[in-house]
N, C-alpha and C positions, 0 to 999 in steps of 0.2 A: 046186562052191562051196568057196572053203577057209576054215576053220574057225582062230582063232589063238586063245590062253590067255582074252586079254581078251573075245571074244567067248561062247566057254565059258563063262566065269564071270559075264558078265552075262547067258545065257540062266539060268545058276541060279540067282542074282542076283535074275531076274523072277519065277520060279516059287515061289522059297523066298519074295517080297516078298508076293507075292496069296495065298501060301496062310497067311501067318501075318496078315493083316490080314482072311482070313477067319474064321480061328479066334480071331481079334479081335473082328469082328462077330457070333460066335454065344456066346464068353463074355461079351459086350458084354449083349447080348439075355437070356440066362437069366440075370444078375447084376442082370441091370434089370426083369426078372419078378419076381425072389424081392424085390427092394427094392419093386415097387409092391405083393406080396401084405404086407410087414410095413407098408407106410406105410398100404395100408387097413384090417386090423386095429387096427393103433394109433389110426388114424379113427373106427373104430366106435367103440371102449373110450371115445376122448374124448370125443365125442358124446352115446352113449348113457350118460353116467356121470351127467349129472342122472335118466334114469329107474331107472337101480341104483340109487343111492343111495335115492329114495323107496322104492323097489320092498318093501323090509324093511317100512316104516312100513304097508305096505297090508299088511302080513302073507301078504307071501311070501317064504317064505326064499330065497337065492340056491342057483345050484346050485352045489354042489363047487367045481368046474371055475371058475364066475365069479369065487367067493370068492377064490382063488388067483390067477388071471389078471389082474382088474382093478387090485387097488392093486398090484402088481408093475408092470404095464405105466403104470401114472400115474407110480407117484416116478421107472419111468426116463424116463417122458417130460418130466415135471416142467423138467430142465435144459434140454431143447432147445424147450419152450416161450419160457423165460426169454431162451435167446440169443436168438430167433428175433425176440422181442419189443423187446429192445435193439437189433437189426441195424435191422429195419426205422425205430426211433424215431430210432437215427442215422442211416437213411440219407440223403446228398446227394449224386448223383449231380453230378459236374464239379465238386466243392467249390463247389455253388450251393444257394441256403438255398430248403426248398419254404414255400409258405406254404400254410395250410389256413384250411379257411372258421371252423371252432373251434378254440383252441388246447387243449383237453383232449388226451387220451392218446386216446380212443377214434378220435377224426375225425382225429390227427394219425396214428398207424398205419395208419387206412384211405385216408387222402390219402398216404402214404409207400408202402401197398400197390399202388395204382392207378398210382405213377410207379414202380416197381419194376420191375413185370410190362411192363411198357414195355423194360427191355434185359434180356431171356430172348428168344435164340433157339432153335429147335431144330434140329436136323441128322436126318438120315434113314442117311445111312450110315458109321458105326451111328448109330441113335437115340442121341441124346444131347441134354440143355439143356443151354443155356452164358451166363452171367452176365456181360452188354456185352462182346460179344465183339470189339465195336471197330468202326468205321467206317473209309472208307478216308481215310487224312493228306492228304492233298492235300484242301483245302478253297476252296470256293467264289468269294473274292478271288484264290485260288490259278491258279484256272483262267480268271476272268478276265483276267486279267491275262495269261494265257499266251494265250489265243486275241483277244483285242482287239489294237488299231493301233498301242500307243505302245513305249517304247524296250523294251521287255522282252518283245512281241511276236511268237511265232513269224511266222518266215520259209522263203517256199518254199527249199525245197531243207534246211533246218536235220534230224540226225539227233536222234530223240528217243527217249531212255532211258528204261524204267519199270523200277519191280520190286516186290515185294508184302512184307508182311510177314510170316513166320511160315510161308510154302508150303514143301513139301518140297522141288518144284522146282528152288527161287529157293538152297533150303538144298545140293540137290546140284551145282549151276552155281557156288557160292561157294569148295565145296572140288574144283573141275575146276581149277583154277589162274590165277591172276593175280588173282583177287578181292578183292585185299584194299586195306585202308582204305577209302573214299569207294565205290569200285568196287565192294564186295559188297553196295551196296542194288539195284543193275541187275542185272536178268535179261534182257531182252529189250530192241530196237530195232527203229526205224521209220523210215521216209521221208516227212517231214513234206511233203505234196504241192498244198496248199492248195485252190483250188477244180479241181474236178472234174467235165465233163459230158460232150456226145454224142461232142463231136470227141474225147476221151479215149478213150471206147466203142473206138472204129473202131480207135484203138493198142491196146488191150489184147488181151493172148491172141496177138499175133502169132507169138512164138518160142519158143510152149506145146509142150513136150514130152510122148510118151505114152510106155511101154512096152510092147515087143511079148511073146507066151509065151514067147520064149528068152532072154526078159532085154535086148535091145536096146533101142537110144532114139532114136525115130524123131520127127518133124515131127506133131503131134498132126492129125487131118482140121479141115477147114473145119466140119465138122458140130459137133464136142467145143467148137473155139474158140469157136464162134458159141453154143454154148451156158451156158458158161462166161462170156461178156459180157452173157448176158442173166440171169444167176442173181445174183442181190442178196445171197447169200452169200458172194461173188466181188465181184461188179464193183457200185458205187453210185454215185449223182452225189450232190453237194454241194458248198458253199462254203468248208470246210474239212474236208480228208480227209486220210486218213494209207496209205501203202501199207507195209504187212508179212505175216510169213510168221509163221502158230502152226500148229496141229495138222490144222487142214483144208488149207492151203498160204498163198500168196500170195493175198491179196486187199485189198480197198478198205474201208475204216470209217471213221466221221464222229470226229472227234477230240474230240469229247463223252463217247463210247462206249469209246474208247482210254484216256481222263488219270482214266476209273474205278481210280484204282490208288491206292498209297503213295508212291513215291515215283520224283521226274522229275528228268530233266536234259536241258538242248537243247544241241546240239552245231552248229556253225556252220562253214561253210566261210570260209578267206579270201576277199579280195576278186578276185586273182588268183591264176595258178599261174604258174611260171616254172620249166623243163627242167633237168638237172644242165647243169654249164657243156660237161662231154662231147658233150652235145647225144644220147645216149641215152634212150632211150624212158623214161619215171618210172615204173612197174613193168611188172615179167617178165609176159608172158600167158602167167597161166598157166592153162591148161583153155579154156576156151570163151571168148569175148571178143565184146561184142558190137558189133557196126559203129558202133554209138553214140562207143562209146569206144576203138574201135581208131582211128576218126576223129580222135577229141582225141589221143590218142599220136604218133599223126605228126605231125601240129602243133607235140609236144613237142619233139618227136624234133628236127622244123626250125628250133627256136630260136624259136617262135612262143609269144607270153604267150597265156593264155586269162583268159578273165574268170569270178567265177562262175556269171551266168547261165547261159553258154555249159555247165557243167559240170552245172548242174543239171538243164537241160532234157535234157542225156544221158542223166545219172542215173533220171529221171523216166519218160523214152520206154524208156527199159532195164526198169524196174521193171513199167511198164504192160505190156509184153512179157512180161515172165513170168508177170502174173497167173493161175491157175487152176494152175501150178505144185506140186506136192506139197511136205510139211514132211520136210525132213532131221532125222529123229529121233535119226540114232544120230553127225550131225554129225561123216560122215566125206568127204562128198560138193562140201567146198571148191571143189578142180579142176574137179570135173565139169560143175557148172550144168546140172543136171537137177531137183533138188530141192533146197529153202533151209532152212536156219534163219534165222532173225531176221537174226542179224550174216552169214550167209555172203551172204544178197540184201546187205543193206549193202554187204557187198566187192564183190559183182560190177556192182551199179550204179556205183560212185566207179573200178572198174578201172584208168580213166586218170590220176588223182592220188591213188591209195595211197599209193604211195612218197613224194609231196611229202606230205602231211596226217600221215606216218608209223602208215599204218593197215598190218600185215603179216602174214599168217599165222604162228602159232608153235604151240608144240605143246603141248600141255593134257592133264591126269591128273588123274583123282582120286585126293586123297590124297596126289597126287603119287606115287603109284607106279603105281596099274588107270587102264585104260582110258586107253591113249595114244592122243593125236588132234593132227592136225596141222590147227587150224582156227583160227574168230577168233570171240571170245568178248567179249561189253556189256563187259567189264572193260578188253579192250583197244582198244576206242573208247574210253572214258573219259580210260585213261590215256595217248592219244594225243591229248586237246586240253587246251590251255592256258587258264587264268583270267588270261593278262595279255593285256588291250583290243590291243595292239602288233604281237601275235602275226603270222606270218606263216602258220601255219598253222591245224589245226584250234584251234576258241576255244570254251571251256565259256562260255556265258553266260547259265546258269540252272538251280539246281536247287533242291532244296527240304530237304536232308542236308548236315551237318555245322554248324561255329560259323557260318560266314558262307554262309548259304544261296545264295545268287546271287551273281556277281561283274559284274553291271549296275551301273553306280553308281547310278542310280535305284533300283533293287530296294535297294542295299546301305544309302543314305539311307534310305529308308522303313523298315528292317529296326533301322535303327541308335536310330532316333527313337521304334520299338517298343516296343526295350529299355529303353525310359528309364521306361517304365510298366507291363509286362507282363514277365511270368518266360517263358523259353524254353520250348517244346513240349518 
């Protein structure tokens, strides 16, 4: 196995990462013992301060130790009652006004308490609350709109960009390179595949690759495949599905399940393809190629237009093919087509109109200096389709980031007529 600088340093990269986010979670944990042992002290002292204070009047003196403890710990708790009491009297979550069944102070604090505790979530690793720590942007109308019939409507064959807000992930794919403007809210991509059933089953898993103990890559058994089509982890039916590759591999998910994110873009193919005038194949095969689209290449090759159904149902029959497939973690495995990342299934499905959609392998760094990679990254799907309707190749016709969210003119009217009453997200 050879070993190069960048791979060195992302193995200690790993180690130094888990072992400082472990000592994360256990200064996390004793910093969060010692704050719940003072908040319930201070709980008692508040509490039990109506029976102090009597407690003289029966004639019993306090002891030492209370004498000193208790009004110490009141005056300093004193200010943080007072905030605590003003936060919750202002609170209004969404700049929307609550209404209470009394308008006193008491019933409106405890109707302000009751919608409060409503955005507290808590996390387990580490323990931690977190105060509305957010919902995902993409909203409701959002997604109807995206999976219903009319002009703004996904379409088979359409590639679909998501990305999340605030993940570390999304944060280390942004400084790998090309991500920038519009392009660093995508992390990942998909093959928008629409409905999905038996006769889909029978194509999946056909050109499922396994490896053997010496590191080879052999034709996976009819036993692996056939079980990989029947694992619902992998393979599902429904009326609108999406085929992509995350950390288990390649598989099938209903696009309900998928547009749970932040933020979307749908990427479109032209209507047709048409060959350089050389009558040269529209990109290099390079690595593994599949009959799908070595098919369409020749075609190109002959001076022959394709249309894009023709390129989709390639794309489609290529992607089913490799479901059960492993995730390309370290996104060095382009050529290869053994194992995908999000964007390298993307490239190897489209294979034979790369070069026309201007989809291309280039080389990515973090930082622009670690970790060189010669791959294809959501940023450069992105910045490989165009927002002008004209276009001859790939066409951005929807997403949900920047001034003019969608470049639909339907979307862009509705958006425009918005603004006329509503302040922007």
């Amino acid at each position: 196995m050879r070993f190069s600088i960048d791979s060195v340093l992302l193995f200690a990269a790993a180690l130094l990462a888990r072992l400082f986010f472990n000592l994360y979670q256990v200064c996390i944990l004793l910093t969060g013992l010692m704050c719940i042992a003072s908040i319930l002290l201070l709980g008692i002292l508040i509490l039990a301060s109506p029976a102090l204070a009597l407690w003289p009047l029966l004639g019993h003196p306090l002891p030492e130790g209370v004498r000193m403890l208790w009004p110490s710990g009141l005056v300093m708790a004193a200010p943080f009652i007072g905030l605590s009491a003003w936060q919750l009297y202002r609170f209004k979550p969404d700049g929307h006004p609550i209404s209470a069944y009394k308008k006193d102070v008491v019933h409106t604090l405890s109707s302000h308490f009751i919608n409060w505790i409503g955005t507290i979530k808590y996390f387990n690793k580490p323990y931690a609350l977190v105060e509305d720590p957010g919902s995902y942007l993409l909203k409701g109308p959002e997604i109807r709109q995206l999976i219903g019939p009319g002009p703004c409507g996904l379409q088979v064959g359409d590639i679909i960009l998501r990305g999340y807000k605030d993940y570390l992930d999304g944060a280390f794919i942004q400084r790998s390179g090309g991500a920038d403007g519009l392009s660093r809210f995508f992390s990942h991509a998909a093959l928008y595949a629409g409905p999905i059933g038996e006769k889909e089953r029978a194509q999946a898993c056909t050109q499922l690759n396994e490896q053997t103990a010496t590191g080879a890559w052999v034709q996976a058994t009819e036993c692996t495949k056939q079980k990989r089509r029947h694992d619902t982890d992998y393979f599902q039916t429904g009326p609108q599905m999406v085929i992509h590759s995350m950390a288990k591999g390649v598989h099938v998910e209903d696009i309900l399940t998928f547009l749970r994110c932040d933020y979307v873009a749908v990427l479109r193919l032209p209507e047709t393809f048409t060959a350089a005038p050389s009558g040269a194949p529209a990109t290099a095969a390079e690595g593994k190629v599949s009959g799908f689209s070595q098919t369409l290449l020749d075609r190109l090759a002959a001076h022959q237009t394709l249309n894009r159904d023709e390129v989709v149902q390639a794309a489609l029959r290529t992607a089913l093919s490799e479901i059960g497939s492993g995730y390309d973690f370290l996104f060095e495995h382009v050529n290869d087509h053994h194992i995908y990342s999000c964007t390298e299934l993307v490239y190897h499905c489209l294979q034979s109109v790369n070069a026309i959609i201007g989809l291309k392998i280039t080389e990515h760094r973090f930082l622009k200096v670690f970790f060189k990679r010669r791959t294809v990254a959501p940023a450069d799907l992105y910045k490989a389709a165009s927002a002008d309707p004209a276009t001859t190749g790939l066409r951005l016709v929807w997403q949900n980031v920047g001034k003019n969210p969608c470049s639909c003119s339907h979307r862009q009217a509705e958006l425009e007529a918005a603004d006329e009453t509503t302040a922007p997200r």
